[in-house]
N, C-alpha and C positions, 0 to 999 in steps of 0.2 A: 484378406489380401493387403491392406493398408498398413494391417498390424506388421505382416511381417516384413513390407518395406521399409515402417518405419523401422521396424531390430535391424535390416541391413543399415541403414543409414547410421545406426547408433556404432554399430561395428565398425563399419568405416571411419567411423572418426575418432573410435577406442584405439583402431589400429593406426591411425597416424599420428595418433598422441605417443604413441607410445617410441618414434625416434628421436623426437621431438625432446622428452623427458629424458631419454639415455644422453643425448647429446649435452642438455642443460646438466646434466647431475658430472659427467665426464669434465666438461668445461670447466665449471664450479669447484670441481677435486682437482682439475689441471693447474687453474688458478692457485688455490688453496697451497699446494705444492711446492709449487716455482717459486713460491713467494717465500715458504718452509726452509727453502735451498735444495730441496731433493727433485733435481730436475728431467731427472732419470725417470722418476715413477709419475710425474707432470707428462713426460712425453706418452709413456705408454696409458695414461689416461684420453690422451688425445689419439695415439692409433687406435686404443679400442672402440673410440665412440667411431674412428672411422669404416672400423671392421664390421660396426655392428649395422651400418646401411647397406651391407651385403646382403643382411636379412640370413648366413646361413643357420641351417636348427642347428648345430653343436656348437655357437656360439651364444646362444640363450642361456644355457645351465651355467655357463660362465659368466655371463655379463648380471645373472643373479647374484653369485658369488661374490664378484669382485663387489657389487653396487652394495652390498652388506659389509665388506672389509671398506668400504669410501667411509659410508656412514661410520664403524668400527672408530675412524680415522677422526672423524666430526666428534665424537663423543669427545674423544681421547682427547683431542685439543680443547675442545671447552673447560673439561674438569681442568687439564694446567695451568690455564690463563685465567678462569674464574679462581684458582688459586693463588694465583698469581695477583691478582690483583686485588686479593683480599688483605696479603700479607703487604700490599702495599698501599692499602687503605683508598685505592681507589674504586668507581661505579664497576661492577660487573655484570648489571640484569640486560642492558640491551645490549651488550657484548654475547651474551648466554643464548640466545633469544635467537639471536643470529646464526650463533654457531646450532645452537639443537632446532634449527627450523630448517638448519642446511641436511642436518643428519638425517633427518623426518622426511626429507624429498625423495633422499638418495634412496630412504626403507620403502618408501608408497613406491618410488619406480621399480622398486626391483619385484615389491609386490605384482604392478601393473606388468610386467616382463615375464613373470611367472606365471598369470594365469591366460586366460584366452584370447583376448590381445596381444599378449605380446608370443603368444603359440600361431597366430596370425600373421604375426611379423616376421618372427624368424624359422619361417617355411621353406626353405630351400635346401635341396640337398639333404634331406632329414632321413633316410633310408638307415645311414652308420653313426646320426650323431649322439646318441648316447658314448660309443666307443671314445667319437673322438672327442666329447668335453674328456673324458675320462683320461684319454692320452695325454690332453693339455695340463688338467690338473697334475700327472703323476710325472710327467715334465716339469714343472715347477716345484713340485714339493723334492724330487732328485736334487735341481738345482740350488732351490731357495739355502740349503744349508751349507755346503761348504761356501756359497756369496758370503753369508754372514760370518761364517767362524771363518773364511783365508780367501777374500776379494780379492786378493792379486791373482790367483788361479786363473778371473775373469780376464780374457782381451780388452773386453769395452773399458772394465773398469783400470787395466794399465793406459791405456787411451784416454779416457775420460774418466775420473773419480765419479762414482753414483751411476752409473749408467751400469753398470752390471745387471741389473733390474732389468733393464731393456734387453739384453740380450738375453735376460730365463726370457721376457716376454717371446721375444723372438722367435725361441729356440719350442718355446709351449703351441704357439702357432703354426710351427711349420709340421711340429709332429703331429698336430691335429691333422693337417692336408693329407701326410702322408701316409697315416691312419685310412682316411676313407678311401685314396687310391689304393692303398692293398690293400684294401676288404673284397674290392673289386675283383675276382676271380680272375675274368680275361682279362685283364688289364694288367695284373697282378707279376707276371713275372718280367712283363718288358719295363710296368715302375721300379721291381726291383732292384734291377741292373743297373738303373740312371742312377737312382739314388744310392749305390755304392758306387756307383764310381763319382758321381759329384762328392760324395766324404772324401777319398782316395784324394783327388786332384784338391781340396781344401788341405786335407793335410800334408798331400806331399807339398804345396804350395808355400804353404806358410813353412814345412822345414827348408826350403829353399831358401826364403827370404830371412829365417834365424841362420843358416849356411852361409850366407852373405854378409852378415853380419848385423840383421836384424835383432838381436838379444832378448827383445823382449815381444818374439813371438815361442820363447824356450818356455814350457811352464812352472821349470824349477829355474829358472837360469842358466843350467848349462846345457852341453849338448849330449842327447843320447843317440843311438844309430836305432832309425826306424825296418828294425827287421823284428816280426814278432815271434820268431824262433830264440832268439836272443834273450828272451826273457827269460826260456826254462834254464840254457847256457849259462847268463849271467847270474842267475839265482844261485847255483852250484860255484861260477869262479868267486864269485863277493861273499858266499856263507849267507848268503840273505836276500829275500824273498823279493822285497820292493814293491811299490806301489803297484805299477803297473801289472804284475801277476797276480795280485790279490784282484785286482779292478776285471784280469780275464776270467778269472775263477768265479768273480761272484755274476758274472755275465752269463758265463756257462752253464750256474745252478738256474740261473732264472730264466734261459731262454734255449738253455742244454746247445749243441752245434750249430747253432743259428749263427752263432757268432764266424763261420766259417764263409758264409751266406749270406751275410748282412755288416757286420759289423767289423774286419779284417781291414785295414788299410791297404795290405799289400793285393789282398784277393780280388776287389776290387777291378786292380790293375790286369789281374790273370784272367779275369773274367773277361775283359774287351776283346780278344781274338779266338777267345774258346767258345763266344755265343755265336759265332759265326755257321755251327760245324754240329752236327747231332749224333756223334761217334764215344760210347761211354766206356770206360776203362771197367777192365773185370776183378783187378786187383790191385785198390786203392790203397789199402792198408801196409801190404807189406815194403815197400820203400820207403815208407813215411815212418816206420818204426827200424826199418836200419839207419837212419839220418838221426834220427831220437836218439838211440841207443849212441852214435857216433858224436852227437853234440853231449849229451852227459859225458860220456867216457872223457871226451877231450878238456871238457871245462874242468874236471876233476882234474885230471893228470896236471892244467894249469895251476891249478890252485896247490897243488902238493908239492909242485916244482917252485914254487912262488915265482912263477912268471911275471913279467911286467904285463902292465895292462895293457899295453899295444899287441901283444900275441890274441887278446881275446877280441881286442877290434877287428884285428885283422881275420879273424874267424868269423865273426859275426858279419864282418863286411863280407865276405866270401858267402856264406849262404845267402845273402840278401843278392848279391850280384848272379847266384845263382837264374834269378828270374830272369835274365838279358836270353839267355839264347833257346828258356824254355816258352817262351812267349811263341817263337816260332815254330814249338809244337804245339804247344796252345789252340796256335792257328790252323794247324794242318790237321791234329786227330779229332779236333772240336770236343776236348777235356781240358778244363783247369792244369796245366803239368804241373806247374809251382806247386796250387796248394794239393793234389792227389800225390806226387810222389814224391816232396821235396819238404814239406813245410812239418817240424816237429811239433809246433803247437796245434796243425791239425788232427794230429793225431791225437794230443789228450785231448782235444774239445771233442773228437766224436766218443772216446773213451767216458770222460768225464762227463758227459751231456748224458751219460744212462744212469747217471744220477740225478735229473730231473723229470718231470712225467711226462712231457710232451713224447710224441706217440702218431707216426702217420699209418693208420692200416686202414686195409682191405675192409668193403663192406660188402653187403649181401648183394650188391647191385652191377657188382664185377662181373664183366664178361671175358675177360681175361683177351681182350683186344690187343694186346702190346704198344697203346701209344704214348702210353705212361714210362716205358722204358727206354723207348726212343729220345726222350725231352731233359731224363737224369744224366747229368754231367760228373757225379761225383762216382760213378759204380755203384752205388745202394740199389738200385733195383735190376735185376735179373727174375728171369722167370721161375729159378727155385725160390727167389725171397717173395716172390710176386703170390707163391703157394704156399708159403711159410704165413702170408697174413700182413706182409707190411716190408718194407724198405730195409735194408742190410744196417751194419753199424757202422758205414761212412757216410750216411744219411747227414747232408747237412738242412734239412729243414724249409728248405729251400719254397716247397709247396708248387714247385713250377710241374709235376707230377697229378696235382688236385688239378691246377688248371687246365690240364694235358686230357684230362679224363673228360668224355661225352657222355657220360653215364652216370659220373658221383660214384664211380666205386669205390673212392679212396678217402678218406678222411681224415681229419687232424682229432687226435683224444689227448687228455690230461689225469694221469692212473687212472685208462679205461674207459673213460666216460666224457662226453661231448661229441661224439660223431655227429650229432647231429647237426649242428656249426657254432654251437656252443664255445669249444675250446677252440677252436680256429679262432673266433672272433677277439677271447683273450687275450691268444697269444700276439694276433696280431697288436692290441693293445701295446703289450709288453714292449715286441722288438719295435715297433715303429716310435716310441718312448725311446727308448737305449739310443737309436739310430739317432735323435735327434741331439741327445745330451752330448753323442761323442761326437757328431758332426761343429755343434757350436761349444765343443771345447778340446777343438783337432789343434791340441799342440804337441811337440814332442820335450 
């Protein structure tokens, strides 16, 4: 009995050492930093040693991570200055001594964070956080490359030079949060809708204030019209693709019509009077491919006429204004109107998204209850697709259908496989990543 009070007792004070040491090793790298001139990567030493007395689990595998890139940092400097001062004939051993005894702290903490101590410490909310260290990392590695190869991209860093850093941290953080709330089943489809319409009102926000004449909230510097039909339009009247369609295509292989459902600026907006109302439309597809067909036709016709480009504004602005008076069907049929019968890029992200594996079907556990089709806004579920095995092909991904079910008879798979919540959990991964990249870089 004595024995094993005294192992509590040693526990207890392995696991206090252990905030103790993240904060010392943070500090030490904040300092180190600020002093460097990079005060950008100083501050987010200093939010993470604050995040890390949160104690949550999905910030462990990271506060590993980073406490190995600190240390990384400590080597790196010693080898220059111990060079440094060789070619200049000055002492370098208590210089060295210094810097590799800071590196060696930062490696034993992160050791001490890695094993049962620090599994001790950061016990909270540990249910999804494998996912979400995983969200954070894939947040930052998205991010971390175009900061380096074209830092003006960054708001922070047009704001403040060096701080772009801060905002991947930011932006790595919040997709972690938003990661565990949609893992959450029930929770799952009323965070969804917040968190597309908080993107929406950023972006349309910030086009407001580059509208005003804000310039450097434009991410190339000029101005484009935020309507995302305009993309496939414009591709056709300019002869060329452009960023921005490359950026929904490759959105759409990796998370297939999610992006209708999560990631849309304008859907967002169509989404606030259509969650109101549980009335689903039976034929989503076909107005959304006469609108298609009419905006190709038209951008072409421009472009062969060599129209001025005010004729394509004025189109592009016309479909975007389109959503003023369908909002108020929106509201009364309880459907999206914009993005089911108006928006041409929804139409290729549900087309184009069955070029990805994501996959919501029926499982053996179906009782064929219909509450699942009550809760679909987009028309993908009817009771022939409901016997067909899975969701129609205007299935935006939505998952608010998984939530809807009392039973689990529906599922998320990736080419067939993961019902079991395997690929749900991925995908989640995925779009709660995207969600956060384009939320903290909503410019137009």
């Amino acid at each position: 009995m004595l024995r094993h009070s005294s192992e509590d007792v040693s526990a207890g004070w392995s696991e206090r050492l252990v905030p103790l040491c993240v904060l010392a090793s943070f500090f030490l790298g904040a300092a180190h930093l600020w002093r460097a001139g990079q005060a950008g990567m100083a501050i987010c030493c200093l939010v993470w040693s604050g995040l890390s007395l949160g104690r949550a689990a999905w910030a462990r595998p990271v506060t590993v991570l980073l406490l190995f890139l600190l240390a990384a940092e400590w080597f790196v400097t010693a080898g220059r200055l111990v060079q440094l001062r060789l070619l200049m004939g000055e002492p370098w051993l208590r210089l060295a001594c210094i810097l590799l005894t800071a590196a060696a702290f930062s490696q034993l903490t992160a050791l001490l964070v890695w094993e049962r101590p620090g599994r001790a410490w950061f016990r909270k909310a540990g249910e999804h956080a494998a996912e979400q260290a995983l969200t954070f990392i894939l947040v930052a590695v998205i991010l971390l490359a175009p900061l380096f190869l074209s830092p003006e991209l960054f708001l922070a860093e047009r704001l403040a030079p060096g701080f772009g850093i801060f905002q991947v941290a930011c932006a790595g953080i919040w997709g972690a949060l938003v990661c565990g709330l949609l893992l959450d089943r029930r929770r799952a489809p009323r965070i969804r809708l917040r968190i597309w319409r908080l993107f929406s009102l950023v972006f349309f926000g910030q086009f407001a204030l580059a509208a005003l004449g804000c310039s450097i909230f434009y991410m190339t510097g000029e101005p484009h019209i935020p309507v995302p039909g305009v993309l496939v339009g414009g591709a056709i009247y300019r002869g060329a693709a452009g960023f921005m369609l490359f950026l929904f295509l490759a959105s759409v292989l990796l998370v297939g019509s999610a992006w209708c459902s999560h990631l849309c600026y304008l859907g967002g907006l169509d989404s606030l009077p259509s969650s109101r109302a549980g009335t689903s439309l039976r034929h989503p597809l076909r107005w959304r491919a006469v609108v298609l067909l009419l905006v190709c036709v038209g951008a072409l016709l421009l472009r062969l006429c060599n129209a001025p480009a005010a004729f394509a504004v004025a189109g592009g602005l016309a479909l975007g204004l389109a959503l003023v008076p369908l909002l108020a069907v929106s509201r009364k049929q309880g459907f999206a109107a914009y993005c089911t019968l108006v928006c041409p890029l929804g139409l290729l992200a549900c087309l184009l998204g069955r070029l990805s594996f994501w996959r919501i079907r029926r499982t053996e556990a179906c009782v064929r209850c219909g509450k699942c089709l009550r809760v679909c806004r987009h028309g993908a579920l009817r009771p022939a697709d409901l016997k067909a095995g899975g969701p129609g092909l205007s299935c935006t991904l939505c998952r608010d259908c998984l939530a809807a079910c009392p039973h689990g008879g529906l599922g998320m798979s990736w080419a067939g496989k993961g019902l079991s919540g395997g690929a749900e959990r991925a995908f989640v991964v995925l779009v709660a990543a995207m969600h956060a990249v384009f939320l903290f870089s909503a410019m137009v």
